[in-house]
OpenMM code with the backbone's topology and positions (N, CA, C; nanometers):
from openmm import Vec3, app, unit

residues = "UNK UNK UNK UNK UNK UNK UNK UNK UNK UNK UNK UNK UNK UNK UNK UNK UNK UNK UNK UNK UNK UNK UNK UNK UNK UNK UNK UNK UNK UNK UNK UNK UNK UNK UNK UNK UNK UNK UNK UNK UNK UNK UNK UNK UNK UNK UNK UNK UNK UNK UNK UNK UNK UNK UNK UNK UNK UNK UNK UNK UNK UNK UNK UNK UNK UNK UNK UNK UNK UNK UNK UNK UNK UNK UNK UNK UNK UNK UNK UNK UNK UNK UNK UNK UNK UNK UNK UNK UNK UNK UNK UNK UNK UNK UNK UNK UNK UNK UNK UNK UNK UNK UNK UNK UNK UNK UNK UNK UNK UNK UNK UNK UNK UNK UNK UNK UNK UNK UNK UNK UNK UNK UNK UNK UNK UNK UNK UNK UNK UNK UNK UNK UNK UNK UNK UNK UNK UNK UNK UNK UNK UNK UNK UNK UNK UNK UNK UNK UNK UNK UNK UNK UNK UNK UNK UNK UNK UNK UNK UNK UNK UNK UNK UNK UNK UNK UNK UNK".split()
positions = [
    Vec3(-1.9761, 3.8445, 13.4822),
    Vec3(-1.9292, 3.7177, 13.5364),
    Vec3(-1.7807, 3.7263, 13.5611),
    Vec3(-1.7428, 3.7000, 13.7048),
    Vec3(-1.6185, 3.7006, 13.7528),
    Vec3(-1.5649, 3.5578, 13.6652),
    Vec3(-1.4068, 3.5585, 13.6954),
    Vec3(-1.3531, 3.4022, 13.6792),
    Vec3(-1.3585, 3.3013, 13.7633),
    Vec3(-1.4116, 3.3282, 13.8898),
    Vec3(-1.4220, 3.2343, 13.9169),
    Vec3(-1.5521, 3.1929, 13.9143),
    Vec3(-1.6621, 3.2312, 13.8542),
    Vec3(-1.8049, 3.1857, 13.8426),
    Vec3(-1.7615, 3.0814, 13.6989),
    Vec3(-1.7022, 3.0774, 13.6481),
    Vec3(-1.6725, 3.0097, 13.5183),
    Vec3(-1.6131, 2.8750, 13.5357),
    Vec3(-1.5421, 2.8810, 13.6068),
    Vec3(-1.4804, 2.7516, 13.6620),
    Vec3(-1.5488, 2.6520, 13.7467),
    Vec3(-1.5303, 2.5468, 13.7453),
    Vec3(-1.6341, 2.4290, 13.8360),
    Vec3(-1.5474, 2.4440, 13.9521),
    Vec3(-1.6311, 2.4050, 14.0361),
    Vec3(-1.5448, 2.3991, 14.2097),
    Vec3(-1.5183, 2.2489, 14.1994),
    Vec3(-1.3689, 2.2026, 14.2339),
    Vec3(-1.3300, 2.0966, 14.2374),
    Vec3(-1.3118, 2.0464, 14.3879),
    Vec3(-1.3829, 2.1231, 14.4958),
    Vec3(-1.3423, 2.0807, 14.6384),
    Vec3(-1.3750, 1.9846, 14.6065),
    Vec3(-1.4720, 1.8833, 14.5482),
    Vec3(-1.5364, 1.7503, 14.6100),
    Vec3(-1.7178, 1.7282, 14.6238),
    Vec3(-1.7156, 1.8741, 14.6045),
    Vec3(-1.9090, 1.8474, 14.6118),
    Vec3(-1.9954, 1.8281, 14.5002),
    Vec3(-1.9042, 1.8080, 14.4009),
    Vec3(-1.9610, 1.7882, 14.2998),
    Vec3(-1.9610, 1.6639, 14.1560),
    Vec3(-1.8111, 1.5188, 14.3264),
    Vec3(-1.7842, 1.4537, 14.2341),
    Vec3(-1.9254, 1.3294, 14.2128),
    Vec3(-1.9757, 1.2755, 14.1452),
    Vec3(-2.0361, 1.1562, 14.2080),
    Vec3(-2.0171, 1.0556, 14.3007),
    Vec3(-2.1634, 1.0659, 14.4174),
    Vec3(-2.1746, 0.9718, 14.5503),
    Vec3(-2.2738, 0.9149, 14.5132),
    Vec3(-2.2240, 0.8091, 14.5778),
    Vec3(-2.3002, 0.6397, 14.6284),
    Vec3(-2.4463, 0.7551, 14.6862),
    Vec3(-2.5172, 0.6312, 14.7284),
    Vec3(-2.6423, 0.6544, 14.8528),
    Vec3(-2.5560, 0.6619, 14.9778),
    Vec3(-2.4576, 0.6120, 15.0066),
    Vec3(-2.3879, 0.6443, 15.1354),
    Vec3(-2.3336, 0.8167, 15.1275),
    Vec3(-2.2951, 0.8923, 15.0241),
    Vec3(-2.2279, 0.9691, 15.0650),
    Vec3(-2.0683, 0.9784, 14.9966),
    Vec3(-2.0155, 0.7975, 14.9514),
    Vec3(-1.9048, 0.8293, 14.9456),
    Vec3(-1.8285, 0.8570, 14.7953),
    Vec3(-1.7414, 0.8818, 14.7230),
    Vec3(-1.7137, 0.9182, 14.5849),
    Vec3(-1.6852, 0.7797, 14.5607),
    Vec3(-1.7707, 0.7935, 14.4126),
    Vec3(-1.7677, 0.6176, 14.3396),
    Vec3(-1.6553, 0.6694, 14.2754),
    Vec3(-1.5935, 0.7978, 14.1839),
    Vec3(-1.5104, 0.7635, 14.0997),
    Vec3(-1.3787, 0.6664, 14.1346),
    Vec3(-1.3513, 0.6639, 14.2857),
    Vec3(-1.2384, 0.5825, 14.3020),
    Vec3(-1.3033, 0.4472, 14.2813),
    Vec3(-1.3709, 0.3987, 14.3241),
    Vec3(-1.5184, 0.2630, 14.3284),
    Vec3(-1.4560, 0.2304, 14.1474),
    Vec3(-1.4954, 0.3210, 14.0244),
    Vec3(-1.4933, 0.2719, 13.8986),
    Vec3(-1.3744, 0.2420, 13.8501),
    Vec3(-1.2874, 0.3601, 13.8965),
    Vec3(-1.1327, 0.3316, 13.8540),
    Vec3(-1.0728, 0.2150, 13.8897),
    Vec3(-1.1134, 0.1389, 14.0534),
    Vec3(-1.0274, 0.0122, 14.1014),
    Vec3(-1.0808, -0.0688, 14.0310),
    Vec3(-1.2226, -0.0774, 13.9623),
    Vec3(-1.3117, -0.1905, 13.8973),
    Vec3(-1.2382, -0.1946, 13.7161),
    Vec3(-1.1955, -0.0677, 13.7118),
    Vec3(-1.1490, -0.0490, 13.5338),
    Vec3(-1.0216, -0.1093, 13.5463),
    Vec3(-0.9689, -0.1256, 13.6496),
    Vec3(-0.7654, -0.1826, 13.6902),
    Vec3(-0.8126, -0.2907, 13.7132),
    Vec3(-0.9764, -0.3572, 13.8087),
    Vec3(-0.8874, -0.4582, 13.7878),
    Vec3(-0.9484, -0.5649, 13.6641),
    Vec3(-1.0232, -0.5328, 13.5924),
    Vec3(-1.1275, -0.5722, 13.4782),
    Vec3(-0.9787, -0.5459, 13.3792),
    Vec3(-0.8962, -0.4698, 13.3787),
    Vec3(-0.7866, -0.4428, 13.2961),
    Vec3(-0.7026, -0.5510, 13.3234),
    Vec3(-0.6687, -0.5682, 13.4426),
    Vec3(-0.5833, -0.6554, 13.4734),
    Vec3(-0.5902, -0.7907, 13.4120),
    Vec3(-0.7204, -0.8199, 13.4867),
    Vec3(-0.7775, -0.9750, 13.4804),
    Vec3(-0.7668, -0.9767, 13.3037),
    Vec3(-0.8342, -0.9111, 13.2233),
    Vec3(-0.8095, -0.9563, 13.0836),
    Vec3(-0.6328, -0.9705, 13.0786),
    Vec3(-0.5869, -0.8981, 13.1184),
    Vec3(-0.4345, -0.9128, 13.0774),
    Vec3(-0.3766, -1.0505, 13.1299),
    Vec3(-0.3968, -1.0727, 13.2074),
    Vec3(-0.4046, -1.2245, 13.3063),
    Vec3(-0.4345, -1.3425, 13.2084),
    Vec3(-0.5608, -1.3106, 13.1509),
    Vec3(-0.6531, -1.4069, 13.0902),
    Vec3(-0.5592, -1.4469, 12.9211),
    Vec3(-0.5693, -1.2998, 12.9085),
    Vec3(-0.4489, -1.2907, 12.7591),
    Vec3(-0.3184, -1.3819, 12.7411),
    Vec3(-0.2600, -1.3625, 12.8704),
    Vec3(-0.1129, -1.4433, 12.8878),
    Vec3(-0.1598, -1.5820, 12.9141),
    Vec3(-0.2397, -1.6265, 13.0028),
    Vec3(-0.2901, -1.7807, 13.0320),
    Vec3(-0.2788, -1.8382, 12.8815),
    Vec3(-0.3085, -1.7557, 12.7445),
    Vec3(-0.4015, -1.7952, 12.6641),
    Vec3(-0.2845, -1.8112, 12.5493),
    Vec3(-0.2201, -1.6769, 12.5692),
    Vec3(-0.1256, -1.6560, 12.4988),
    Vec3(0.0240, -1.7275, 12.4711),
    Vec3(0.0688, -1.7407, 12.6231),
    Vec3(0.1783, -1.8238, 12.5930),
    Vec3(0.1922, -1.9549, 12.5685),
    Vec3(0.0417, -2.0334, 12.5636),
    Vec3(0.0814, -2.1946, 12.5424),
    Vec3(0.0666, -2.2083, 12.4128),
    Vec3(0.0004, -2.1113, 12.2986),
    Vec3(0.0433, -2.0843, 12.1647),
    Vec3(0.1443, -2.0061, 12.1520),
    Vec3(0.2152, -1.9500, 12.2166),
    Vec3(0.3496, -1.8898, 12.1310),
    Vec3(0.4484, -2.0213, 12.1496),
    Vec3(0.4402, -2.0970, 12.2884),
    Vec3(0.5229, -2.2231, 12.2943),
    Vec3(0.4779, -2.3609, 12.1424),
    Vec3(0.3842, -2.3654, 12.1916),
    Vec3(0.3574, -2.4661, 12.0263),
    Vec3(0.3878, -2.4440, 11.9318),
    Vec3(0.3927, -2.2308, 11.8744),
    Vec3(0.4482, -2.2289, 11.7739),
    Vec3(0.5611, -2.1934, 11.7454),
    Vec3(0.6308, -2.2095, 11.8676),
    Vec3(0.7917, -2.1549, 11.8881),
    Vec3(0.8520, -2.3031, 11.8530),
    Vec3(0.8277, -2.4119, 11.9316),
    Vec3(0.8940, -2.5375, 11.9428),
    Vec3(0.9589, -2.6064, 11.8162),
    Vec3(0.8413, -2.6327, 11.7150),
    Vec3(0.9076, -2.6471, 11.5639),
    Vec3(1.0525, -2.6008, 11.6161),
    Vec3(1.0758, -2.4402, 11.5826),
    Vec3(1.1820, -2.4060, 11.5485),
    Vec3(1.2995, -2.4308, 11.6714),
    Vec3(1.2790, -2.4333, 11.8136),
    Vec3(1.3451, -2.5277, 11.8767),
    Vec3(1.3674, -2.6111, 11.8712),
    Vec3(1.3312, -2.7417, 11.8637),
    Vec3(1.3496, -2.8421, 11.7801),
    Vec3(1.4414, -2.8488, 11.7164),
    Vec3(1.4199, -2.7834, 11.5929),
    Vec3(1.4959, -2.7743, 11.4524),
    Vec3(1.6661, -2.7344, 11.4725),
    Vec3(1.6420, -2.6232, 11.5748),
    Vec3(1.7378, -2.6050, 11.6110),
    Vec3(1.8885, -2.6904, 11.6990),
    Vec3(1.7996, -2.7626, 11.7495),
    Vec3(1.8549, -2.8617, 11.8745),
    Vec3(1.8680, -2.9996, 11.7906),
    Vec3(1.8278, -3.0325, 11.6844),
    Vec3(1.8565, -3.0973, 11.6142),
    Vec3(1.9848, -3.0984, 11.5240),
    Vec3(1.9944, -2.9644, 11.4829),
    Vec3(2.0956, -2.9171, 11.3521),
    Vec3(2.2440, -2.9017, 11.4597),
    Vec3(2.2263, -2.9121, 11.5886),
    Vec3(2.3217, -2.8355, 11.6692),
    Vec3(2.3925, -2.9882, 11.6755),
    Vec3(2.3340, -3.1062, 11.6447),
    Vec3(2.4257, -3.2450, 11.6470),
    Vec3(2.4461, -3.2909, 11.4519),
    Vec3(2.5560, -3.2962, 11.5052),
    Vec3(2.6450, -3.3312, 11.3277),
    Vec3(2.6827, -3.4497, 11.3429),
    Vec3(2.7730, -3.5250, 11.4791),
    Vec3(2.8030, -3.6418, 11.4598),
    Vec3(2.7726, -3.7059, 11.6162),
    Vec3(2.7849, -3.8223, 11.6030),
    Vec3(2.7651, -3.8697, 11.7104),
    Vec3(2.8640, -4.0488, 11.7378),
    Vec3(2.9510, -4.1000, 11.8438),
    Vec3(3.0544, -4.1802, 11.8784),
    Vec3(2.9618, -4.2559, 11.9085),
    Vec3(2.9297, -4.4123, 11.9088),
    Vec3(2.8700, -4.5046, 11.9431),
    Vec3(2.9709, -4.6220, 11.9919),
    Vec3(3.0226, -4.5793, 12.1320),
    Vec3(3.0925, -4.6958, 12.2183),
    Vec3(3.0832, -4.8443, 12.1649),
    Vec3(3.1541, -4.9221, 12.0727),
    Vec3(3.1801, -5.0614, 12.1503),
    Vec3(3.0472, -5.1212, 12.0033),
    Vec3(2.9960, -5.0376, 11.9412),
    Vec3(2.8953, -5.0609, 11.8316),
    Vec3(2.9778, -5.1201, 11.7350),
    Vec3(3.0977, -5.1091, 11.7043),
    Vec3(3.1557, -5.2029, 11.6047),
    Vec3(3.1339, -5.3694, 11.6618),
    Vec3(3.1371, -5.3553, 11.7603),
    Vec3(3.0781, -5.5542, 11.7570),
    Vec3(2.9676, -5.5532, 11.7189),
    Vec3(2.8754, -5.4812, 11.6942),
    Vec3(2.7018, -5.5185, 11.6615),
    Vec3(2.7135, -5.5975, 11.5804),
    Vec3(2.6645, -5.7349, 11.6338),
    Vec3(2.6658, -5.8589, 11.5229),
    Vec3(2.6119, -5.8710, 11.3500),
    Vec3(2.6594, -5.9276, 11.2941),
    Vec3(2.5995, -5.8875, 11.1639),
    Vec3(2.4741, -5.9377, 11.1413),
    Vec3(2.4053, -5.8642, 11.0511),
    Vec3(2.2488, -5.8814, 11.0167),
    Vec3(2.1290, -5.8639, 11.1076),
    Vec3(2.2094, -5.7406, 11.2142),
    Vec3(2.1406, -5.6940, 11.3069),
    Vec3(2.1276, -5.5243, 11.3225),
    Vec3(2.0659, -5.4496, 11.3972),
    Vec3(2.0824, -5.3400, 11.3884),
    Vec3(2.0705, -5.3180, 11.5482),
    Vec3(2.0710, -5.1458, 11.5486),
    Vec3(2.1052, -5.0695, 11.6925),
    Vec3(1.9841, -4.9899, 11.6795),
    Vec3(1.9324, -4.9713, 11.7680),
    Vec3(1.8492, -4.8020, 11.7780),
    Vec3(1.9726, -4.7099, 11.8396),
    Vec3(1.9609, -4.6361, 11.8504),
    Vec3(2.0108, -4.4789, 11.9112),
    Vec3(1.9943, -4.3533, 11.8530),
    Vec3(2.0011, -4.2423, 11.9777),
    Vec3(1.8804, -4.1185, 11.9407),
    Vec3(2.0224, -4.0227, 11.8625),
    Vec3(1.9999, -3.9978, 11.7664),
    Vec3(2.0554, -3.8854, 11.7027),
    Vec3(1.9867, -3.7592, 11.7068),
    Vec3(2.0716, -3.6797, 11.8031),
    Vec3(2.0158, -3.5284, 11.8547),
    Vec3(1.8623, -3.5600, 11.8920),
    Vec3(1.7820, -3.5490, 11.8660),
    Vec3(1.6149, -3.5866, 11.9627),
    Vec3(1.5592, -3.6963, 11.8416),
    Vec3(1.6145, -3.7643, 11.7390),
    Vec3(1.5561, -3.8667, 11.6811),
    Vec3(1.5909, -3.9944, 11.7118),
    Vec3(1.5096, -4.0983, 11.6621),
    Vec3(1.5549, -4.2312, 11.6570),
    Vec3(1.6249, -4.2530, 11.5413),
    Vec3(1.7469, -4.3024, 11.5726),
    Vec3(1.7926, -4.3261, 11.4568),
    Vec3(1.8239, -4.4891, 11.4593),
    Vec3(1.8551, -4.5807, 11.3694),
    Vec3(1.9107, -4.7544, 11.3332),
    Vec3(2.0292, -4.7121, 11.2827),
    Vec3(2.1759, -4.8098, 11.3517),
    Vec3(2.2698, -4.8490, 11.2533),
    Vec3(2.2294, -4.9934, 11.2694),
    Vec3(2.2632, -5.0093, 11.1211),
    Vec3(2.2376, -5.1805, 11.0387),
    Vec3(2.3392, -5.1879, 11.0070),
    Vec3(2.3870, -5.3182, 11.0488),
    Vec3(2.5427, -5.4115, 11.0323),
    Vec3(2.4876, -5.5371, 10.9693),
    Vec3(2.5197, -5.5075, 10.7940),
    Vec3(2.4538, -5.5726, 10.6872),
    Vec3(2.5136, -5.6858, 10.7155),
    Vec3(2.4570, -5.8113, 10.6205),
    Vec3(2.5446, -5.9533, 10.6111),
    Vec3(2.6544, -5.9350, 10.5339),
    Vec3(2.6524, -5.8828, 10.4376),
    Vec3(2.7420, -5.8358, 10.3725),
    Vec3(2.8635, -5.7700, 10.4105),
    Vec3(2.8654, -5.7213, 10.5256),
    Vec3(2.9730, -5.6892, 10.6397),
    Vec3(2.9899, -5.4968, 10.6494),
    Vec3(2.9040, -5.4304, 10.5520),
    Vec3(2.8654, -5.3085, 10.5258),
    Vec3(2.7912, -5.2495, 10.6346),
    Vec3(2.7718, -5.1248, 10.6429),
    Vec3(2.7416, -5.0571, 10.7403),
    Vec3(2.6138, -4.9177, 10.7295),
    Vec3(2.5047, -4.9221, 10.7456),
    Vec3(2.4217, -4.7989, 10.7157),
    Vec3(2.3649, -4.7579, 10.8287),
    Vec3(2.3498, -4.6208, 10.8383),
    Vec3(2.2763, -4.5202, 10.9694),
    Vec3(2.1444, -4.4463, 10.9218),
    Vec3(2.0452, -4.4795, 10.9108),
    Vec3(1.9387, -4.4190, 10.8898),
    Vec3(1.8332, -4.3911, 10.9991),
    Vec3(1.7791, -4.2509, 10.9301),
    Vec3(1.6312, -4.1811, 11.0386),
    Vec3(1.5789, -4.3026, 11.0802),
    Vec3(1.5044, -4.3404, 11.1769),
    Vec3(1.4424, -4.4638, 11.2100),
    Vec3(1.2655, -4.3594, 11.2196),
    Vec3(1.2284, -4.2846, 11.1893),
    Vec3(1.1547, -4.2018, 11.1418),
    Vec3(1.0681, -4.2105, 11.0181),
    Vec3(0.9376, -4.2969, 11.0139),
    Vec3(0.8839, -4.2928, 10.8937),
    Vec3(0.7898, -4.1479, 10.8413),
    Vec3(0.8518, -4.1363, 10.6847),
    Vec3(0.8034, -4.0055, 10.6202),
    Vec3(0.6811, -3.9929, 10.6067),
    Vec3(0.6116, -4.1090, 10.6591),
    Vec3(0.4429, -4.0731, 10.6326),
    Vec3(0.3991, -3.9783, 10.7241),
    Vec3(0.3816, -4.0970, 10.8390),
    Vec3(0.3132, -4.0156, 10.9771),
    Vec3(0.3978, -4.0009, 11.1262),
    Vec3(0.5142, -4.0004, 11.1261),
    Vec3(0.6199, -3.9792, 11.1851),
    Vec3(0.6662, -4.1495, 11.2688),
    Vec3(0.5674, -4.2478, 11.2382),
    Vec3(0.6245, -4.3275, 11.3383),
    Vec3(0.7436, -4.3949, 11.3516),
    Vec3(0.8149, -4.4858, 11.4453),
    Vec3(0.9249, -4.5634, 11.4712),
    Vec3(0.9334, -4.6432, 11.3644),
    Vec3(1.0191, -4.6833, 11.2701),
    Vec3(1.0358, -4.8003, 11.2025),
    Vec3(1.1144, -4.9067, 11.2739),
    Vec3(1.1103, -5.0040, 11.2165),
    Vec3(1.2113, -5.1403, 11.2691),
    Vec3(1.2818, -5.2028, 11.1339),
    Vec3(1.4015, -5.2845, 11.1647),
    Vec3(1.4721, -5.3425, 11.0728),
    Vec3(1.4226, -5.4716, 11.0869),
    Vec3(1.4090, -5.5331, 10.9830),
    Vec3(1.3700, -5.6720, 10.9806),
    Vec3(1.4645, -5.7941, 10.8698),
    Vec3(1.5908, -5.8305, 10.9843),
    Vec3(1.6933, -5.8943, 10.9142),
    Vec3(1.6059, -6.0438, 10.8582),
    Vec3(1.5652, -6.0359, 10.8549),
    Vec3(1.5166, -6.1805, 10.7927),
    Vec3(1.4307, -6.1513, 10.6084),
    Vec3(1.3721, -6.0416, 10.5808),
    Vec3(1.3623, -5.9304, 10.5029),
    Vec3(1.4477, -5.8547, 10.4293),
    Vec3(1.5741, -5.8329, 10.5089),
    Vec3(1.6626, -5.7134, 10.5356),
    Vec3(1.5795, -5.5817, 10.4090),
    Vec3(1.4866, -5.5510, 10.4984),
    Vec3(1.4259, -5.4033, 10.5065),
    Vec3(1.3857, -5.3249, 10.5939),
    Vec3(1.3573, -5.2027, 10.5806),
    Vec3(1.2876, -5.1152, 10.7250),
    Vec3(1.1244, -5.1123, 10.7185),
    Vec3(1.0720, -5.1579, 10.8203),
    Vec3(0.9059, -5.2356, 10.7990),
    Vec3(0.8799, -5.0813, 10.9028),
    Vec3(0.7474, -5.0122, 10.8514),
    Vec3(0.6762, -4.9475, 10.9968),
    Vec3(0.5999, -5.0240, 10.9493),
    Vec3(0.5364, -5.0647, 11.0929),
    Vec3(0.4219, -5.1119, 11.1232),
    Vec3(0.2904, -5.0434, 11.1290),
    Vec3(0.2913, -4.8620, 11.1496),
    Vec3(0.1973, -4.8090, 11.1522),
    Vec3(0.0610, -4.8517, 11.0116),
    Vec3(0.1495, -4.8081, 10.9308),
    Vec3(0.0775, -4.8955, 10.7596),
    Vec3(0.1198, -4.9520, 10.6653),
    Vec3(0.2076, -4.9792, 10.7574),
    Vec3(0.2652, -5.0380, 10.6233),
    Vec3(0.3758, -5.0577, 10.5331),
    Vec3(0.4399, -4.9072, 10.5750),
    Vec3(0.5488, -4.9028, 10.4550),
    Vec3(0.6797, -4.9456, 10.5210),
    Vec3(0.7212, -4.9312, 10.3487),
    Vec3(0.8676, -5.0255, 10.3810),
    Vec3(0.9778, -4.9407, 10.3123),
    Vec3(1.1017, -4.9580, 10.3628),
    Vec3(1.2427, -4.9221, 10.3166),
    Vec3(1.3547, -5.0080, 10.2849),
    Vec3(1.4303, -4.9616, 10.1930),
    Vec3(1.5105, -4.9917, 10.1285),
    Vec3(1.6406, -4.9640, 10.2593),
    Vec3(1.6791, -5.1119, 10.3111),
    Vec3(1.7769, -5.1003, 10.4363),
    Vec3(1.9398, -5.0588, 10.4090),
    Vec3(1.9492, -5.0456, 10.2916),
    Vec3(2.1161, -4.9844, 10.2177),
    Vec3(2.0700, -4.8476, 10.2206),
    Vec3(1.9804, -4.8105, 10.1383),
    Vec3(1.9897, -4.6285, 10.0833),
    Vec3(1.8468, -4.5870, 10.1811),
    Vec3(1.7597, -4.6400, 10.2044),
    Vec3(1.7002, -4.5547, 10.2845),
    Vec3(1.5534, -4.5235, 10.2205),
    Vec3(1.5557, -4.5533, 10.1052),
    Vec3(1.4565, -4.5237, 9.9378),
    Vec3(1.3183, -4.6337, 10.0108),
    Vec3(1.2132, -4.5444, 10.0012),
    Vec3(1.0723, -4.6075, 10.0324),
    Vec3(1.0719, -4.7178, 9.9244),
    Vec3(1.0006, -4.8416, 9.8775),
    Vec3(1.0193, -4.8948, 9.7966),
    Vec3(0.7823, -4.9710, 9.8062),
    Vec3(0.8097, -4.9737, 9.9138),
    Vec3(0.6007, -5.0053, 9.8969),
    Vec3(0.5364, -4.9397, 10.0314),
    Vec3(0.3729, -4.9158, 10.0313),
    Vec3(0.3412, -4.8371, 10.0943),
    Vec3(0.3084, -4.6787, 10.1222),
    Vec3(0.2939, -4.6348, 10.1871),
    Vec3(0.2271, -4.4680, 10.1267),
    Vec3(0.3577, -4.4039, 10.2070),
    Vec3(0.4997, -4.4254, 10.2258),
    Vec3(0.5425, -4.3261, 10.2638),
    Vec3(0.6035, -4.2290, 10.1548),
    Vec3(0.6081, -4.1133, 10.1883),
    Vec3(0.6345, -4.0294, 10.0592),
    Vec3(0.7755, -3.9600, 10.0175),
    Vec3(0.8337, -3.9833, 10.1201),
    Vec3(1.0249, -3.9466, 10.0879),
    Vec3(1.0832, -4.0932, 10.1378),
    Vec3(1.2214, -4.0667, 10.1174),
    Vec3(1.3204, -4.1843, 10.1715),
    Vec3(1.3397, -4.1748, 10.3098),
    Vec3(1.4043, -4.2598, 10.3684),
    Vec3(1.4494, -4.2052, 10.4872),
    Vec3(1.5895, -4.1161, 10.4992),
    Vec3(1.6839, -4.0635, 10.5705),
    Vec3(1.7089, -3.9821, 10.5872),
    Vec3(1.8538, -4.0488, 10.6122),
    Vec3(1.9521, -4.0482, 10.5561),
    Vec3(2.0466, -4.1007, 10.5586),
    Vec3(2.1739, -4.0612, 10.5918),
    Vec3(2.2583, -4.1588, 10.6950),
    Vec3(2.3812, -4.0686, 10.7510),
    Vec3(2.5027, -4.1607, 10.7042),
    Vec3(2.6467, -4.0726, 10.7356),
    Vec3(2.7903, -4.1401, 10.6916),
    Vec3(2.8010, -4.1721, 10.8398),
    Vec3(2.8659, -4.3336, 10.7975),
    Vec3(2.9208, -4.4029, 10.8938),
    Vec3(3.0559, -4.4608, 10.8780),
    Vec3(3.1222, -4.4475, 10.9598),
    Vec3(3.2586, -4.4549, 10.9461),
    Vec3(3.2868, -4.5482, 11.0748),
    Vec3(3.3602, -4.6543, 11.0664),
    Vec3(3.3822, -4.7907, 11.1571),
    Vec3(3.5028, -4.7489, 11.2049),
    Vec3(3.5328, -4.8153, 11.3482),
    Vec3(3.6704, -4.7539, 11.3670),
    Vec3(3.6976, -4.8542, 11.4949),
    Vec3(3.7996, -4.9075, 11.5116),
    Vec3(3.8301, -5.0067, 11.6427),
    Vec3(3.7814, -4.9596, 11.7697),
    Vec3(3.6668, -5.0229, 11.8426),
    Vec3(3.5792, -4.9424, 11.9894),
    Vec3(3.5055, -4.8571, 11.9481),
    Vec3(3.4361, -4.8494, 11.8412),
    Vec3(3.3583, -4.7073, 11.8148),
    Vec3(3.2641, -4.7507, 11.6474),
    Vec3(3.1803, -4.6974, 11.6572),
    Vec3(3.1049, -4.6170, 11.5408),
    Vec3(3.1039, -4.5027, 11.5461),
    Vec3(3.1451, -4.3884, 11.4234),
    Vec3(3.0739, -4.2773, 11.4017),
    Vec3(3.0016, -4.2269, 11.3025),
    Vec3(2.8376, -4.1702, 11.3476),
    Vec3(2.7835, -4.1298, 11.2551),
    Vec3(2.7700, -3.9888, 11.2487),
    Vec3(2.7524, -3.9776, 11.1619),
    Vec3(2.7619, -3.7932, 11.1018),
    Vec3(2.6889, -3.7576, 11.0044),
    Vec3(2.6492, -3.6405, 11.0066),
    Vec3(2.5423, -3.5836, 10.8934),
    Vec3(2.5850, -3.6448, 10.7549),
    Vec3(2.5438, -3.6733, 10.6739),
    Vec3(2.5719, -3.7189, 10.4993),
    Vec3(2.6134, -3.6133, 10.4760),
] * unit.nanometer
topology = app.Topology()
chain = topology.addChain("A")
for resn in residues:
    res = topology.addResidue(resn, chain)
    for name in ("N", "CA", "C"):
        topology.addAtom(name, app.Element.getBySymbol(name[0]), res)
């Protein structure tokens, strides 16, 4: 046996044909690219709207921590025994302008189930309405109801044309 009886002939007559005649191996390879593809396609569709959900938390968190204080125009007139909403970095936050002539900035954020609270000067406490619970409108301290921390409390400092609040 010569060498070349040992070797396969690669002209072509021996790759696999269709009933027409023509070579499927190119036929399987475009079907394996694009069966490759399409899962890869399918993967990312799938993939990135969970890496975003579980990325965001920490965006969030971030875009939150990145505000320390915040100037509230013209908030020193807020009449007394009334309060303000305004968003501190992406929250709701209340300043309450006590009767007492005192001043508090708290999360407007209840610790149960995240909802909006309200001040209720006639009360002077923080009522959510979701179930119920209530806050302590000086310190922030849950006092009835199922919420399970205080609220979240900031330094406020009064100043002629201005409020500023700032992290505690």
């Amino acid at each position: 046996m010569s060498d070349s009886e040992t070797q396969p002939d690669l002209s072509g007559a021996d790759l696999p044909t269709d009933d027409d005649g023509e070579d499927t191996l190119g036929r399987r390879l475009f079907v394996r690219l694009a069966m490759t593809g399409a899962g890869a396609c399918y993967a990312a569709a799938i993939g990135y709207p969970v890496f975003r959900y579980l990325a965001s938390p920490a965006e969030k968190a971030m875009a939150a921590s990145a505000v320390t204080e915040i100037s509230l125009p013209r908030a020193d007139q807020l009449p007394i025994g009334t309060a303000m909403m305004f968003k501190f970095g992406s929250n709701p936050t209340m300043l309450i302008h006590h009767k007492d002539g005192s001043w508090t900035a708290l999360d407007a954020v209840c610790t149960h189930l995240g909802c909006t609270t309200q001040y209720q000067p006639e009360r002077d406490v923080i009522h959510c309405f979701c179930h119920g619970g209530e806050y302590n409108a000086y310190t922030g301290a849950n006092i009835s109801g199922p919420p399970p921390r205080p609220l979240k409390k900031f330094a406020v400092k009064v100043s002629e044309g201005s409020v500023l609040v700032s992290r505690a």
